[in-house]
C-alpha positions in Angstrom: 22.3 30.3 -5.6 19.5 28.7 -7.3 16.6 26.5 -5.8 18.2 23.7 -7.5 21.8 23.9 -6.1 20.0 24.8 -2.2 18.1 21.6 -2.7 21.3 19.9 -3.2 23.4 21.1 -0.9 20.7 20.4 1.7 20.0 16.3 0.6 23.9 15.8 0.8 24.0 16.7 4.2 21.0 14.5 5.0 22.3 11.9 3.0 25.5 12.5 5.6 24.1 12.4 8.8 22.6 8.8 7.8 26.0 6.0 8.4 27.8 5.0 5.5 27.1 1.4 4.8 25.1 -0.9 2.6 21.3 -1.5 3.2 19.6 -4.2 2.0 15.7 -5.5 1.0 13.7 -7.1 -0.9 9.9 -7.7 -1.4 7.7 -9.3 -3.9 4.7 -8.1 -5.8 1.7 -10.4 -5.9 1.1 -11.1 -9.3 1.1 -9.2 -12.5 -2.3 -9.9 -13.4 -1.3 -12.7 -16.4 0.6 -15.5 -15.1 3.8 -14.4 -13.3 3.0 -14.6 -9.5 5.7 -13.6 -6.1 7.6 -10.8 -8.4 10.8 -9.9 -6.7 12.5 -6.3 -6.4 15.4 -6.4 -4.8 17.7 -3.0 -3.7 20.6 -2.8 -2.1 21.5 0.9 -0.9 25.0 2.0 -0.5 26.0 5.4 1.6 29.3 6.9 1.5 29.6 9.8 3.0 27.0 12.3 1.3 26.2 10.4 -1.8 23.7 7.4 -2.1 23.3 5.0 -4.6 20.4 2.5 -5.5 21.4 -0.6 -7.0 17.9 -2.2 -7.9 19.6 -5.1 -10.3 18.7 -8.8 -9.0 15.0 -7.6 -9.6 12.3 -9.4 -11.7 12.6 -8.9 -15.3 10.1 -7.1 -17.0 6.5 -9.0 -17.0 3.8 -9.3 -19.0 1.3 -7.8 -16.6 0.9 -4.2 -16.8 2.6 -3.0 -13.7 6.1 -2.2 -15.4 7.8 1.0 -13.8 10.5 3.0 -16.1 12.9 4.4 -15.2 11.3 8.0 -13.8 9.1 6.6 -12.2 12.1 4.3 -10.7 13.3 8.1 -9.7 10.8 9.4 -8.6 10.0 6.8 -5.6 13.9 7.4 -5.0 12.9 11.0 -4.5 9.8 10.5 -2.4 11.6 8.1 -0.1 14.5 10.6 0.5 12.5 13.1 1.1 10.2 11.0 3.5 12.9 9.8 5.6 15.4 12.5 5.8 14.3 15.7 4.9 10.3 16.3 4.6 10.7 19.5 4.1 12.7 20.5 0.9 11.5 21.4 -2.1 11.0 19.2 -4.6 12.9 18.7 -7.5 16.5 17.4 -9.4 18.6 18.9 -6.4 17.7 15.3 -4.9 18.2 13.2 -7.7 21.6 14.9 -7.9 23.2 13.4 -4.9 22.6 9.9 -5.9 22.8 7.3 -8.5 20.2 4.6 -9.7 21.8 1.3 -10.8 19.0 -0.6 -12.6 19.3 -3.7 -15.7 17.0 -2.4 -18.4 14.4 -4.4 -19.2 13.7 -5.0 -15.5 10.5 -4.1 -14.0 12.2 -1.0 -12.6 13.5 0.3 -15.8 11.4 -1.4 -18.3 11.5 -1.0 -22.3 8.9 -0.6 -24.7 6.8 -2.4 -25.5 6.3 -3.3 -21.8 3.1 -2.3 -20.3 3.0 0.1 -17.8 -0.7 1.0 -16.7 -0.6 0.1 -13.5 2.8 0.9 -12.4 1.5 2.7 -9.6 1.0 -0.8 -7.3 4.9 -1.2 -8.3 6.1 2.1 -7.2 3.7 1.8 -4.0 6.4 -1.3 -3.5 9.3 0.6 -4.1 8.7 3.0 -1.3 8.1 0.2 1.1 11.1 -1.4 -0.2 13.1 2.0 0.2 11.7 2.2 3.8 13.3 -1.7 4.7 16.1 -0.9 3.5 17.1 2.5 5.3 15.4 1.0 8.6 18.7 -0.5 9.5 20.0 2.4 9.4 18.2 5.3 10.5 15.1 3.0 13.2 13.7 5.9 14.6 12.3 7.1 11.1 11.1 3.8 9.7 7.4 2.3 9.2 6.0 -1.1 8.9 5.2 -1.8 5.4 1.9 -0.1 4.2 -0.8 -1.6 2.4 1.2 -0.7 -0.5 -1.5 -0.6 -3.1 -3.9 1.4 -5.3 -7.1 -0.9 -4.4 -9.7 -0.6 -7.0 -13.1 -1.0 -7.7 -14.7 -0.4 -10.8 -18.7 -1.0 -11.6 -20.0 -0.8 -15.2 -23.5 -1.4 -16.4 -26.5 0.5 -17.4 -28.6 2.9 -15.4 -31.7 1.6 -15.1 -32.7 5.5 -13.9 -32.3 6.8 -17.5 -30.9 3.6 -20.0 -27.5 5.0 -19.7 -24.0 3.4 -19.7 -22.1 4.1 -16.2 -18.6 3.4 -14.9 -17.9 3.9 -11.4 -14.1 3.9 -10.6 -12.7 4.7 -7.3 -9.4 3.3 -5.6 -9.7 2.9 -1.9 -7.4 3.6 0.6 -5.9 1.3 3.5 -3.9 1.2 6.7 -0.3 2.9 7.0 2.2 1.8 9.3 3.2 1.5 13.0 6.3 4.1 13.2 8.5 4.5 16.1 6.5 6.8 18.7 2.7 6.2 17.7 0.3 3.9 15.7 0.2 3.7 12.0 -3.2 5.4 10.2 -6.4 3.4 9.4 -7.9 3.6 6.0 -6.1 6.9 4.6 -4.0 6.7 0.9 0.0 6.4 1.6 2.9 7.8 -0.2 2.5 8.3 -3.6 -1.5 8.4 -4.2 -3.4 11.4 -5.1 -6.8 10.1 -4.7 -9.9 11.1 -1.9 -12.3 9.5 -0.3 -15.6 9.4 -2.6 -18.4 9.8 -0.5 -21.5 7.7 -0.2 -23.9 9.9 -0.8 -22.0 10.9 -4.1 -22.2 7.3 -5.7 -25.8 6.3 -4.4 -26.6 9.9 -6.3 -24.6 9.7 -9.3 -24.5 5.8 -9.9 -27.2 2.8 -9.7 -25.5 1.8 -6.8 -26.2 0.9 -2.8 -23.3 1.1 -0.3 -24.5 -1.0 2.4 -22.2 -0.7 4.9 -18.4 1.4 4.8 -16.1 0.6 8.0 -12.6 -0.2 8.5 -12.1 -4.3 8.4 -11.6 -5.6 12.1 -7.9 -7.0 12.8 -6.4 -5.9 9.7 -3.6 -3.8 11.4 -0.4 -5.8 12.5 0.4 -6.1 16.3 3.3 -4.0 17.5 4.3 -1.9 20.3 2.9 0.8 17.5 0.3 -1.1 15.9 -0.1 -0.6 12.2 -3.6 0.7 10.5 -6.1 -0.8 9.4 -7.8 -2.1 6.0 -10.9 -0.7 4.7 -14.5 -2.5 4.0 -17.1 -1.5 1.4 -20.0 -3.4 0.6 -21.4 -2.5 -2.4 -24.5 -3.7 -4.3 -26.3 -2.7 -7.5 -30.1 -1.7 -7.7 -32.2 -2.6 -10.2 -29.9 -4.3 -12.6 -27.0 -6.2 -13.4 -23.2 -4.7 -14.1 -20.4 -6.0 -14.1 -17.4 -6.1 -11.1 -13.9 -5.5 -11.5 -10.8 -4.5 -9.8 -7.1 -4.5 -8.7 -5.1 -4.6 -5.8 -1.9 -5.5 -4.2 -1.2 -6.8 -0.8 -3.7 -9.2 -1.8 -1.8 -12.1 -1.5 1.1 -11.6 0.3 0.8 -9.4 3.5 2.0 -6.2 4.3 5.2 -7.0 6.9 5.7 -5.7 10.4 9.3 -4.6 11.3 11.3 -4.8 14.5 9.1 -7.5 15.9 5.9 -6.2 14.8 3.4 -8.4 12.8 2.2 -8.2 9.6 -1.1 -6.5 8.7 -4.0 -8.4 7.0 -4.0 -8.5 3.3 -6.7 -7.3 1.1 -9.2 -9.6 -0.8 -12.2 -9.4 -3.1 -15.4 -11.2 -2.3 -19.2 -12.2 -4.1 -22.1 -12.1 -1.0 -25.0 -13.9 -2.6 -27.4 -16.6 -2.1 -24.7 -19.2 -2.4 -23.0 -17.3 0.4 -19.7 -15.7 0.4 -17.2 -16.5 -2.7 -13.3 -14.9 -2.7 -13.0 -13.7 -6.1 -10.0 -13.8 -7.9 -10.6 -10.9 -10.3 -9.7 -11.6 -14.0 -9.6 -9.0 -16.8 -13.3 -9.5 -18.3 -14.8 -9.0 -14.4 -17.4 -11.1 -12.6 -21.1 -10.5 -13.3 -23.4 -8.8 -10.4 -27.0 -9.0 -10.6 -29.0 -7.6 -7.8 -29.2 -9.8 -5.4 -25.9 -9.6 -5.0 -23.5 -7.6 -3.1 -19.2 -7.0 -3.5 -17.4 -6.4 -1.1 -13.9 -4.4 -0.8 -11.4 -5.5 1.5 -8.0 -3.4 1.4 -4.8 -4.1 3.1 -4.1 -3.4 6.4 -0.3 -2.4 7.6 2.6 -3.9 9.5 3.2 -2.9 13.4 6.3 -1.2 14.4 8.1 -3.5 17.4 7.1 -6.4 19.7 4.2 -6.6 20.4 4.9 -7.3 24.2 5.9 -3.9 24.7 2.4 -2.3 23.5 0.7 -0.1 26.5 -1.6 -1.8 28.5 -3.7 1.6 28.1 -3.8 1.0 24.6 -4.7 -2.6 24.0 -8.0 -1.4 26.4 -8.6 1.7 23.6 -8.2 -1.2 20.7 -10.5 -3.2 22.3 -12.9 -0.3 23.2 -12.8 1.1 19.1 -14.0 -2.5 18.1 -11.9 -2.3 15.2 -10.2 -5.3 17.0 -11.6 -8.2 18.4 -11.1 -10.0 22.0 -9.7 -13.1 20.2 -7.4 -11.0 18.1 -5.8 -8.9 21.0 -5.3 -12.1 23.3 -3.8 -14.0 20.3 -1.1 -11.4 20.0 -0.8 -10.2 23.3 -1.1 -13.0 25.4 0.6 -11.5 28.8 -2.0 -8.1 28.3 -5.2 -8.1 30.5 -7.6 -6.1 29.0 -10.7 -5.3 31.3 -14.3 -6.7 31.0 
């Protein structure tokens, strides 16, 4: 029997033990970086017995932006989210695919068609998986998360080294909280699902690049309440030395915030801003960046992540560790836990 047909075999009985039904969710992306803002993707997923399909039709035609998904990569978050959620374990490859079907409309943003753009489908399939996850909550609880931060958060710095007259680029994408699950609290500032990106470390891009990172934390209250809180967002201040470059980035989350489920709240969402003498500016990123000069500094907000049920039933013992890790505040943790009473 090859790998293949093993892999198979094994997803259909995974696919079995979940109970037949329909599963429905939707979500939204923020905007596609043009004009088209609130994006939907709808799915609705049907089990019968050991076969699953994925009807993603009802979601947003294809958009000008350039976070278009086609259709593998459509099937590939179908994969990841099987795996995920019922069998972590198996190997990877078309045995999954195999025991289920993917009903799209082409020209959609799940399935696009050329000449759509498609650079930065990888905030859309980030929202696939979350939307994967909502839908397969009502059925299977126990294995469901609240909604992640759900994006590749960049930041990209481009000028010229003052060191040596050279051109620079500094690219990184940044990681952010993960989600309250069932029996603990979600992760604070790690990648999620389908990102294959590391931490860059400071003392890498204050050698490589003319560039000071002034302070790197996680951003206080950014993970939803829950009886499992979700994780939270991370901060990076950054601010260039000696010269003026230019600022630019992309994120998701950003405007609408990653949701809580079973009663938890919603995580914080990400945001953008300009620290100079005029004080603090949001910045809504555009396509030709925002200018930086030295006096300057950027800082890097990324999503937080949903909590995972009401916050009423969080453990005393663990709204006094919150409050002790300051990466929550007094004000935050008696705003959604009124009826907790944390010590002095």
């Amino acid at each position: 029997m090859s790998l293949v047909t093993r892999t198979k075999a094994r997803m259909r009985e995974a696919i079995a033990g979940v109970p037949d039904g329909t599963y429905r969710f939707e979500d939204v992306m923020d905007d596609d970086g043009v004009a088209t803002v609130d994006i939907p993707i709808r799915l609705a997923i049907t089990i019968s017995g050991d076969r699953a399909v994925f009807d993603w039709r009802g979601s947003s035609p294809q958009v000008s932006g350039n976070i278009n998904v086609p259709i593998n990569a459509t099937k590939a978050a179908v994969a990841y989210g099987l795996r995920a959620l019922l069998d972590p374990d198996i190997p990877n490859n078309q045995g999954i695919l195999d025991c289920c079907e993917l009903v799209t409309e082409p020209g959609s943003i799940v399935d696009c068609r050329a000449p759509a753009p498609v650079a930065a489908r990888a905030h859309t399939s980030q929202r696939l998986i979350d939307i994967i996850i909502g839908a397969f909550a009502e059925a299977i609880p126990e294995r469901a998360v609240g909604a992640s931060n759900g994006a590749n958060t960049t930041a990209v710095f481009s000028g010229k080294d003052p060191r040596n007259g050279r051109d620079y680029l500094y690219f990184e994408t940044l990681g952010g909280g993960f989600g309250g699950r069932n029996d603990r609290d979600g992760k604070d500032g790690v990648q999620v699902h389908i990102t294959n990106t590391s931490n860059l470390p400071i003392e890498a891009i204050e050698t490589e690049y003319p560039l000071r990172v002034v302070s790197y934390g996680f951003v206080e209250d950014s993970g939803g309440a829950g009886r499992h809180r979700g994780g939270g967002g991370l901060r990076r201040v950054i601010q260039p030395i000696g010269h003026d470059c230019l600022f630019n980035g992309a994120g998701e989350r950003f405007r609408n915030a990653p949701w809580g489920i079973f009663g938890g709240s919603s995580g914080r969402t990400g945001r953008y801003v300009l620290n100079g003498k005029d004080g603090e500016t949001v910045l809504d990123v555009k396509p030709s960046g925002v200018a930086v000069t030295p006096d300057e500094q950027v800082v890097i907000e990324t999503p937080g992540s949903g909590g995972y049920g009401p916050p009423a039933e969080r453990d005393p013992a663990s709204l006094r560790d919150d409050l002790m890790s300051e990466k929550y505040s007094r004000a935050y943790l008696e705003k959604h836990y009124p009826a907790a009473k944390l010590s002095e």
